[in-house]
N, C-alpha and C positions, 0 to 999 in steps of 0.2 A: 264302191259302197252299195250302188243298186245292185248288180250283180250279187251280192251276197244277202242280200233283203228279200230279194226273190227266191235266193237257191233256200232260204230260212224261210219263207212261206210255200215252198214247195214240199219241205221235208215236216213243215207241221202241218199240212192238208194231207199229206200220203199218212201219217202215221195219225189222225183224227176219225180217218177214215178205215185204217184197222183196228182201231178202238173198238170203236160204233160196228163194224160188221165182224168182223171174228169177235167181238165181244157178245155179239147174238151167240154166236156159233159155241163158245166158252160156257155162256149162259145155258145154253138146252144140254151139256154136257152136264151140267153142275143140275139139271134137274132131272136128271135121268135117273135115280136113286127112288123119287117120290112117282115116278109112273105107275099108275095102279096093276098092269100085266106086261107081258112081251110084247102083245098086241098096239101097246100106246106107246112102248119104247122105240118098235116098229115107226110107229108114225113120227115123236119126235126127231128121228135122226130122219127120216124122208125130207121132212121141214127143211135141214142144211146142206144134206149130202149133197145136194146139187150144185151148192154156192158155195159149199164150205173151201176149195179149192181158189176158186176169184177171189176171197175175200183176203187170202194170206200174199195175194200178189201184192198186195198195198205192203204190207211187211217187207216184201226184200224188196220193193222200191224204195221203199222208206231207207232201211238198211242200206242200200248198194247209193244211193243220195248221201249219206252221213259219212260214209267210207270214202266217197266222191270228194265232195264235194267241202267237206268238216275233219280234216282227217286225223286233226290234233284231237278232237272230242271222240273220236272213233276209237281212238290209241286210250286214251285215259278211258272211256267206259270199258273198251274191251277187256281193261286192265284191275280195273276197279269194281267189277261187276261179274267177273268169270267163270265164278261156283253160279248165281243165279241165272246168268247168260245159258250157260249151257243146261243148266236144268229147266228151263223154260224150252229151249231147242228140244231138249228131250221129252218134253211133252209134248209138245206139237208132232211129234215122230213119232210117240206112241199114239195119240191120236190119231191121225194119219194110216195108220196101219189099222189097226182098229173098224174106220171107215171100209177098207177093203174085206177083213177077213171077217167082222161079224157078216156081211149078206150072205158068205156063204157057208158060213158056219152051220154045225145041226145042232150045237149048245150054244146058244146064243149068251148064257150068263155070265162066261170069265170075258167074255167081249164088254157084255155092259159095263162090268166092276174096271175092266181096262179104258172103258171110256170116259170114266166118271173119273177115276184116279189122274190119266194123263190131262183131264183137261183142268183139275180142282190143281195140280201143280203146274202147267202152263198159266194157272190165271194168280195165283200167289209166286208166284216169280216175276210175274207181271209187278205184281205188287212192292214184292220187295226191291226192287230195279228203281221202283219210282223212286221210293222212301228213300232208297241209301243215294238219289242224287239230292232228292230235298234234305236231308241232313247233313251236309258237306262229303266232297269229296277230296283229299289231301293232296294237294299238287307242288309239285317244285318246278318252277319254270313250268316248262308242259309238257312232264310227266307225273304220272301218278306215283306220290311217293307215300299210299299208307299201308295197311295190312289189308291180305285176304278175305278178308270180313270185317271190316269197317262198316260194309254196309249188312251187318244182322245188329239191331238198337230195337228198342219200343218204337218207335215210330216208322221204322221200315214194315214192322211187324204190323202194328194196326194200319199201315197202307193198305196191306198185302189183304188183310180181314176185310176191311170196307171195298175191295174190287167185289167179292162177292156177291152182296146184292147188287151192288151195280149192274156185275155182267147177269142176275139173274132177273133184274128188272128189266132189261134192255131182252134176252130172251123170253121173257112173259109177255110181253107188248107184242113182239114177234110173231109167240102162240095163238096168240088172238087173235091179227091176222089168217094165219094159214091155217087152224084147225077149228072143228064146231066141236059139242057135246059137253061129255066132260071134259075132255082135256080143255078146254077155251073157259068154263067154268071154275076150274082150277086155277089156269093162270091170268083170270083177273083180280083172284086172291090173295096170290105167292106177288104180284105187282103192286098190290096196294102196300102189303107189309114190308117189301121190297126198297119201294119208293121212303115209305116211313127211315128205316134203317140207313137210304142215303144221305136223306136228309140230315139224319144225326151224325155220320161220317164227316159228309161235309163240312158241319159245322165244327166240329173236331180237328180238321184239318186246317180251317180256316184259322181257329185258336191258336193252335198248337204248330205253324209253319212260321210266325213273326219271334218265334222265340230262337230257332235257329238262325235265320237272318233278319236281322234288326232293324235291314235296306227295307224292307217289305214293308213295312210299319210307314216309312218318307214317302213309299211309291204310292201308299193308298190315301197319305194324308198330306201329300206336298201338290202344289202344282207343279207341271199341267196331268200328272196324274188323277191328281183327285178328280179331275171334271168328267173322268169316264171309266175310270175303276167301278165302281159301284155300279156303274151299269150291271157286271155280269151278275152279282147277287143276287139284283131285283129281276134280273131276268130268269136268272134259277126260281126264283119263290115264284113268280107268275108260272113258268112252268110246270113247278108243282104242282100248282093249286089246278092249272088247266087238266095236269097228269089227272089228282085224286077223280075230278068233276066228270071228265069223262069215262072213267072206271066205273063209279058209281052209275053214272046215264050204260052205261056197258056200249061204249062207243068201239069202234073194232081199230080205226086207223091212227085214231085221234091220238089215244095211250104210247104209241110208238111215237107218233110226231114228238110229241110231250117231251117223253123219256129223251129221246135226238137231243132236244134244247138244253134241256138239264145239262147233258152230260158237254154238251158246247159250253154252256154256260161257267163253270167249272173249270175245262181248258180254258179256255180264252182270259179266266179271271187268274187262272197260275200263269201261264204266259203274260200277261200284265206285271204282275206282281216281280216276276222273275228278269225280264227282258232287260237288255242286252245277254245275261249272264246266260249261259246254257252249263257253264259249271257254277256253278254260286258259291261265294262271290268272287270268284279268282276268274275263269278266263269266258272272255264275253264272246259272242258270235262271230267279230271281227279275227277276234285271236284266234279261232279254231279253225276258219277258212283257209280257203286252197289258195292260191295263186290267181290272179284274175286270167290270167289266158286259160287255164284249169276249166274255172268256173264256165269260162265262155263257152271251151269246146263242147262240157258235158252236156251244156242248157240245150245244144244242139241236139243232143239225141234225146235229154227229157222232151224236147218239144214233138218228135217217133213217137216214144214209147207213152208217155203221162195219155194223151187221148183213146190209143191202142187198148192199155189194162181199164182205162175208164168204161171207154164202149164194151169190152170182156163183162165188168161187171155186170151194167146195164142190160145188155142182151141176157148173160143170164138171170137174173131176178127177171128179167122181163118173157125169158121162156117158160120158167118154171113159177110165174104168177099164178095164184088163185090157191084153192083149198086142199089140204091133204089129207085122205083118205084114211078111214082104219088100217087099211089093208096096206099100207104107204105108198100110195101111189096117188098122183094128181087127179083131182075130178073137175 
């Protein structure tokens, strides 16, 4: 039972954490359309080129953990998710590519429009993925027994909408940090309207998730849930409020910190709401697990690897600290 509590808060810190930083990365993609020349497009993509790479190792830890370590849930989303799966894969690939051949491209334009496109459907397959497990996923025993597209509904769909200012809020805060001028004057604007439009998401999902499952409705108002469910709301609205305050004061660090809690705030409140279930409501965490001698060997090598890709990241955010240039390069 421990062993799988750990291997389930191993795979929800690797996969929170490619939220939060490929969601920067997704985010300056998705604002790349509003750059006023070449010149700032130049600089937003200087911003991640350098992390964008660290940031997706959290992904296929995450990934190769689920496959590991969960491998009934691996089978059933692989299965139940497969159009959106791989058009998500296929953005990240044309992203990816993109990275490489806009530097050295001499028309840099079909690069932009290729950047903005792969990463506007990386981030709405993000989206739809969510939606179509928060709306049920049809299981027999433990396989996935519905259609192809079970998961395209309204509500996968407005998932898929509300990641966008998410990831464009979380890259705005980002801008603010690493760039001055305009560009940092723009994105305390696109952040504030940003921030607004989660807010209403949020709340949207918060409405509109107790009507698919009805469990969700006991977990926030039964004990011993209730006594710490509502934490994550109030911790969302404090957030916010700290988010607007310091936009306004035009604080540079503070707007990302913010944005961070928010979007913790949010997990942590659907992981309450959902837990045991990682398919809702048919099969819980227990049922999806491996074998414990499985679980055991693996932990072995996460306990290699998990500090390896952690220190990757660190080192690089921490080489390529400070501000980024018109010209894209570090000053």
């Amino acid at each position: 039972m421990l062993l799988i509590d750990i291997w389930a808060g191993l795979v929800g810190f690797a996969m929170i954490l490619y939220v939060l930083l490929d969601g920067i990365s997704l985010g300056v993609g998705l604002l790349f359309p509003t750059a006023a020349d070449e010149n700032d497009r130049t600089t937003l993509m200087a911003t991640i080129s350098p992390v964008w790479d660290a940031n997706q190792t959290w992904l296929v830890f995450g990934g190769a953990a689920i496959f590991a370590a969960f491998p009934v849930l691996f089978a059933v989303l692989a299965s139940a998710l497969y159009i959106p799966l791989m058009t998500f894969i296929m953005g990240l690939i044309f992203r990816g590519v993109t990275f490489e051949f806009r530097a050295e491209a001499a028309r840099k334009a079909p690069w932009d429009r290729a950047f903005f496109w792969g990463s506007l459907v990386a981030v709405l397959s993000q989206g739809i993925m969510l939606g179509g497990i928060l709306t049920g996923i049809k299981v027999s025993g433990r396989e996935f027994a519905g259609s192809p597209i079970d998961w395209l509904n309204p509500f996968s769909v407005m998932v898929a909408i509300a990641l966008i200012p998410g990831y464009t809020l979380l890259a705005s805060c980002y801008l603010i940090i690493k760039t001055t001028g305009p560009i940092q004057e723009q994105a305390y604007k696109r952040a504030f309207w940003s921030a607004l439009a989660v807010l209403f998401f949020m709340a949207v999902v918060t409405v509109w998730t107790p009507f698919h499952y009805p469990l969700v409705w006991k977990n926030w108002f039964a004990p011993p849930r209730i006594y710490f469910a509502w934490c994550f709301p109030l911790m969302g609205l404090i957030a916010l409020y700290k988010l607007l305050r310091s936009l306004k004061a035009a604080r540079e660090i503070a707007p990302l910190a913010s944005a961070v809690v928010l979007f913790l705030s949010g997990y942590l409140g659907l992981m309450t709401s959902l837990y045991p279930y990682v398919i809702p409501p048919v099969i819980t965490v227990w049922d999806a697990a491996a074998q414990r001698e499985t679980l055991l060997f693996i932990l072995w090598g996460a306990i290699i690897v998990l500090p390896v890709v952690l220190a990757y990241a660190i080192y690089s955010y921490s080489v390529f600290r400070g501000k980024v240039g018109r010209e894209g390069y570090y000053g």
